[in-house]
C-alpha positions as CSV (number, residue, x, y, z in Angstrom):
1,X,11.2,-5.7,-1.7
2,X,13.1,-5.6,2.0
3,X,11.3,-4.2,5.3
4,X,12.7,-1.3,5.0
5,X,12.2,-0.1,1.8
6,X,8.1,-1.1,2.1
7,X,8.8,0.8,5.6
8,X,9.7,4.1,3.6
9,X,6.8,4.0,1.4
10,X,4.1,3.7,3.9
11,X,6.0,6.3,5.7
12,X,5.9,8.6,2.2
13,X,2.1,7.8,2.1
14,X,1.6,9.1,5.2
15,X,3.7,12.0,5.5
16,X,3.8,13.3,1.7
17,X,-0.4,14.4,0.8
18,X,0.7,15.1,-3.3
19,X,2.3,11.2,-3.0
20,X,-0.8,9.8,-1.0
21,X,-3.0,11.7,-4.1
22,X,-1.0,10.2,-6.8
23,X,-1.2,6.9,-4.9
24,X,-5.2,6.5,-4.6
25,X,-5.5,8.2,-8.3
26,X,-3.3,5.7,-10.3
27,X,-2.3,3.2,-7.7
28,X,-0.4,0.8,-11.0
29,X,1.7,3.6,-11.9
30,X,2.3,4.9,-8.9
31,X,3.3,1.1,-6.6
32,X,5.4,0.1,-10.4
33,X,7.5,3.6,-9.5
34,X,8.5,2.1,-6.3
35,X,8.9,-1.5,-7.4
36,X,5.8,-2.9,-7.0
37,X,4.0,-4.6,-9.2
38,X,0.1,-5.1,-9.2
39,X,-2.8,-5.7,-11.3
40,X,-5.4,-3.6,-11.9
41,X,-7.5,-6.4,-10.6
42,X,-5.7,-6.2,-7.4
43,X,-7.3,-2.9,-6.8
44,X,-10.8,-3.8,-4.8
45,X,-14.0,-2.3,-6.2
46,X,-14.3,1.8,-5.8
47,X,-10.5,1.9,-5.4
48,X,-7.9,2.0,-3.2
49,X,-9.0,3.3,0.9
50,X,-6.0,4.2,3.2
51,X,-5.3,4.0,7.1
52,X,-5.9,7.7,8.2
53,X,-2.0,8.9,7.8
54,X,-1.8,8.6,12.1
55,X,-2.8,5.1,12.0
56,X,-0.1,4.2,9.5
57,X,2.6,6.0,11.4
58,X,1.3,4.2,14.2
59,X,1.9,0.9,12.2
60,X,5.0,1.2,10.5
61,X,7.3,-1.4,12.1
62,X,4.3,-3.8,12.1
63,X,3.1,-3.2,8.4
64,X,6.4,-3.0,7.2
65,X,6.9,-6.9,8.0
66,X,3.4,-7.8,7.1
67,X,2.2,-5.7,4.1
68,X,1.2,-8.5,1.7
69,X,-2.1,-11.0,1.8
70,X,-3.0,-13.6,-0.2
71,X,-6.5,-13.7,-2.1
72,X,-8.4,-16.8,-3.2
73,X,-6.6,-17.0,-6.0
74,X,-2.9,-16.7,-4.5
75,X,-2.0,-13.5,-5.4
76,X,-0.5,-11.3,-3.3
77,X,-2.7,-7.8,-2.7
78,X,-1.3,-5.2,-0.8
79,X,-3.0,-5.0,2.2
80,X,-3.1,-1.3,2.9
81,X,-6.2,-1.5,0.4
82,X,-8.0,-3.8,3.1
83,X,-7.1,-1.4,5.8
84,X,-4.6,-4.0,6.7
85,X,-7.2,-6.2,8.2
């Protein structure tokens, strides 16, 4: 997935509330739509926790380039789950 396309989805998280819903609710589904796959393990305990919508439109250029980390085991978890820490 290119820059600018991960760049377009944070922006739709941020800027479209039913999207950002559907996101948190059924975050498989809803990251497969777009391209993305994931495990349901990938999703940390008590679900997925978004950025406030300002701090993502704060970070989009930044995010964009650096959206994935690594866990312990080498898969690669979105890190807007982790707050992007």
């Amino acid at each position: 997935m290119d820059q600018q396309t991960i760049r377009d989805l944070l922006y739709r998280i941020a800027t479209d509330p039913d999207f950002r819903k559907r996101l948190i609710a059924d975050p498989v589904g809803v990251l497969g739509e777009a391209g993305i796959q994931i495990n349901v393990s990938d999703i940390p305990p008590g679900g997925v926790e978004l950025p406030s919508n300002e701090e993502i439109l704060r970070n989009l250029d930044a995010w964009s380039t650096d959206i994935w980390k690594l866990d312990t085991t080498g898969s690669r978890i979105p890190r807007i789950w982790l707050g992007l820490s």
